[in-house]
C-alpha positions as CSV (number, residue, x, y, z in Angstrom):
1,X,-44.3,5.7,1.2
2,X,-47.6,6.8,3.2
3,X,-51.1,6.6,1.7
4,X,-50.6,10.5,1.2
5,X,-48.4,10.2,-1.9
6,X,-49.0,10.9,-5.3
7,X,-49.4,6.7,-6.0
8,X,-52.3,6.4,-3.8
9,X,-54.5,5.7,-7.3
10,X,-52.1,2.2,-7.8
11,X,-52.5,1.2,-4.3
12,X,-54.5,-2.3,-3.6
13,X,-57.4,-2.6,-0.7
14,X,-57.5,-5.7,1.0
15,X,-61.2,-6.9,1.5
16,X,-60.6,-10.8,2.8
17,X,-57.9,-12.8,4.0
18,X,-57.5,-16.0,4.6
19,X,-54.5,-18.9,5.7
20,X,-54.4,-21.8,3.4
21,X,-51.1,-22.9,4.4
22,X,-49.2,-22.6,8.4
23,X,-46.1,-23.9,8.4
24,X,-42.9,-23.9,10.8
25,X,-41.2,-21.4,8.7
26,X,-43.5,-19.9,5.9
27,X,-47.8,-18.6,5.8
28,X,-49.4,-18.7,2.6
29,X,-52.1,-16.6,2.2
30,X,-55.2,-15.8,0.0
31,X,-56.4,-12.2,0.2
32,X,-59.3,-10.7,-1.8
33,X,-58.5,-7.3,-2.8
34,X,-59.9,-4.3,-4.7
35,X,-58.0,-2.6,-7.6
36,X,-57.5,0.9,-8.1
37,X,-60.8,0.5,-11.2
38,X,-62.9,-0.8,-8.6
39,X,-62.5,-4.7,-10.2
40,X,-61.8,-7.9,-7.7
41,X,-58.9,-9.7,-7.6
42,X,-56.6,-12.9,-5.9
43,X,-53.7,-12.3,-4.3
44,X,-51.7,-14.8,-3.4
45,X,-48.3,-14.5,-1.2
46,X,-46.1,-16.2,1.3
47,X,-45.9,-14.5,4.8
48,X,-42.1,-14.5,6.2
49,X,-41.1,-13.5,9.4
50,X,-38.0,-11.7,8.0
51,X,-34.3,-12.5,7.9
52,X,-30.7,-11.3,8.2
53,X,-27.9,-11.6,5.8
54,X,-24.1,-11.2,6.9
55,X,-20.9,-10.0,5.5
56,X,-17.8,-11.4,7.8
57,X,-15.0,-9.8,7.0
58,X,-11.4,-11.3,8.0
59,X,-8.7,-9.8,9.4
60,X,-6.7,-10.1,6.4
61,X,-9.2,-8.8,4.0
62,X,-10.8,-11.4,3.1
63,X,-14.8,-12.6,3.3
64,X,-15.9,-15.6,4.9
65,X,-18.4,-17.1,2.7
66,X,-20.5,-20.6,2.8
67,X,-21.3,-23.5,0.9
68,X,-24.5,-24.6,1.4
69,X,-26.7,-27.3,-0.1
70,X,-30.3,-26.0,-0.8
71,X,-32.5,-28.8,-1.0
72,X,-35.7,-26.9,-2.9
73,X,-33.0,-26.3,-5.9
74,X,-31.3,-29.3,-5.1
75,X,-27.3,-28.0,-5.6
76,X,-24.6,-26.3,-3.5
77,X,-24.6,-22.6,-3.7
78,X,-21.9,-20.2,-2.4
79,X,-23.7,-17.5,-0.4
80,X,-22.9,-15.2,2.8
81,X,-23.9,-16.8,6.5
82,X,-27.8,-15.7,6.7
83,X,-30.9,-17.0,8.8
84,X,-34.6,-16.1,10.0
85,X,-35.3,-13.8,12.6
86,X,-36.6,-15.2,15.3
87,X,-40.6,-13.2,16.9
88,X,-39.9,-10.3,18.4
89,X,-35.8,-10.8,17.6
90,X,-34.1,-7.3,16.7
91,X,-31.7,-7.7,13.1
92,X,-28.9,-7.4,14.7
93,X,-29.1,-10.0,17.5
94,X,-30.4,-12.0,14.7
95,X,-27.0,-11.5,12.7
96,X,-24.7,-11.5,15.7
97,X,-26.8,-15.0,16.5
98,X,-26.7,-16.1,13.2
99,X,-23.0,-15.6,12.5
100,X,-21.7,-17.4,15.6
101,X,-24.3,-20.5,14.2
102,X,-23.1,-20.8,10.8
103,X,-19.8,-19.7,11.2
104,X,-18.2,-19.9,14.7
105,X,-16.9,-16.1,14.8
106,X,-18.0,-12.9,16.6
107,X,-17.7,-9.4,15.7
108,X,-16.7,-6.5,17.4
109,X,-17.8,-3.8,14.7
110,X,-21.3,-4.1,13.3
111,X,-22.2,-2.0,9.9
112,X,-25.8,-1.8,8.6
113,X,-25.7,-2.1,4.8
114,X,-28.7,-2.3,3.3
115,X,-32.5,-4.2,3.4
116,X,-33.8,-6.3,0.8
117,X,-37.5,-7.6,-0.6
118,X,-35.8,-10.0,-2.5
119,X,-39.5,-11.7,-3.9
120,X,-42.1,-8.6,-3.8
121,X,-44.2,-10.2,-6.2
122,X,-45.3,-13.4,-3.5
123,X,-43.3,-12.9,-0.6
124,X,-43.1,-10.3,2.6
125,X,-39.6,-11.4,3.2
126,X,-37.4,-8.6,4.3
127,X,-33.7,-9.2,4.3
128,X,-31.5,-6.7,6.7
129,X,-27.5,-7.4,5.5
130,X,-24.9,-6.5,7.4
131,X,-21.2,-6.1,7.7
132,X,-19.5,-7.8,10.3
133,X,-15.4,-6.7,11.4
134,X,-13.3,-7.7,13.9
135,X,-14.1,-11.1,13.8
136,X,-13.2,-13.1,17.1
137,X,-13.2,-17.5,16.4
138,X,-15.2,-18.8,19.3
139,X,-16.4,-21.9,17.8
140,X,-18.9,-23.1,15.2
141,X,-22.7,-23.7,16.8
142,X,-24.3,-25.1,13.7
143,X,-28.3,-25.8,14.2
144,X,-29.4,-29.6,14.1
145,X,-29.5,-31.0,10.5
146,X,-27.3,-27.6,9.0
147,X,-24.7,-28.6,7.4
148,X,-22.0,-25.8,5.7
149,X,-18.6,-25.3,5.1
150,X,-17.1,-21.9,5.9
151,X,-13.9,-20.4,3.5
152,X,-12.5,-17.2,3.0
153,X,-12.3,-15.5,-0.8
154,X,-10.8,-12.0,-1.3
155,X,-13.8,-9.6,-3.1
156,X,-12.3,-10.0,-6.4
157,X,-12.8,-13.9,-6.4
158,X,-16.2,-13.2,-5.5
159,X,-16.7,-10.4,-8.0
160,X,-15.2,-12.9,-10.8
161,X,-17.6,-16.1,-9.5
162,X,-21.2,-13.4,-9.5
163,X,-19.6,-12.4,-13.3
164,X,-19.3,-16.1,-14.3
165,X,-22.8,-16.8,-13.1
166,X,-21.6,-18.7,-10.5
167,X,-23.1,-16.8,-7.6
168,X,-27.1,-16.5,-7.9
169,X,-28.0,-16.3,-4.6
170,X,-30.0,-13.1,-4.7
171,X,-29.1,-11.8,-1.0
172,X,-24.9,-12.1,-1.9
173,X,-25.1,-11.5,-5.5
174,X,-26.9,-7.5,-3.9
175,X,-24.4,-7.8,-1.0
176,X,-21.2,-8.3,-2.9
177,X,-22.3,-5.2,-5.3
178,X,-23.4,-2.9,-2.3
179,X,-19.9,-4.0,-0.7
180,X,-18.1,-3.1,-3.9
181,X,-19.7,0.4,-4.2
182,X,-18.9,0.5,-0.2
183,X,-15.0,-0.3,-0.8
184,X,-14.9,2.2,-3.5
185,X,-16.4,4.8,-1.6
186,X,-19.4,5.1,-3.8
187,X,-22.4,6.2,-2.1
């Protein structure tokens, strides 16, 4: 949306910004703004350079998911291979980079699906997904101190596992749905 639309009257001006925190991943920041009344207020939010989420999908069907342990909730979590993008990196080198990483495949045929602000409320993160077919095994290129396990699962299994609750990763719970809808021909 532009300035020009008809929500111009909820839209926030920033007067002051500031870094409080500069770290190798995330940039928290403190902005003074003005509200749509004319009243002051903080915002607080995390600055992310953006990231890419990918779908693999076998040659018999099935996806290739992860297991993952995420240390900041401290549990394994069943999610699709995924990673920063690098300055000035383009999506889709970022997923074609990013898949051969986590999971040791190529692709041949790339698919857009969708982009995600998966934290709008404190976060700038944008998350590109994408599908990812014809996948070629060229070997696993895992980053120092990344540690995952790779496993196929037919859409169903997943399907069942986000109904039990057992998928809550935000970027695959949104990418197995959009995938579904995708399958079925929904637009």
């Amino acid at each position: 949306m532009s300035d020009e639309t008809p929500d111009r009257h909820l839209v926030e001006t920033r007067l002051d910004s500031k870094d409080v925190f500069s770290g190798n991943l995330l940039h928290v920041r403190r902005d003074s703004v003005l509200l749509p009344d004319g009243a002051r207020a903080t915002r607080e939010y995390i600055v992310h350079p953006g990231a890419v989420m990918i779908i693999p999908r076998l040659a018999d069907g099935r996806l290739l998911m992860e297991r993952q342990y995420r240390y900041p909730l401290e549990r394994v979590f069943v999610e699709f291979p995924a990673g920063k993008i690098d300055p000035d990196e383009d999506p889709l080198v970022a997923a074609q980079r990013e898949l051969t990483e986590e999971t040791g495949y190529t692709a041949a045929r790339w698919t857009r699906l969708a982009s995600m602000h998966p934290v709008i409320s404190y976060s700038t993160e944008r998350i590109d997904m994408f599908i990812a077919d014809d996948l070629t095994h060229v070997g696993t290129q895992l980053d120092e101190g990344e540690f995952i396990e790779t496993f196929g699962a037919t859409l169903a299994d997943a399907l069942g596992w986000l109904d039990r609750g057992e998928i809550t990763d935000a970027k695959t719970m949104l990418g197995l749905l959009l995938l579904a809808r995708h399958a079925a021909g929904t637009p």
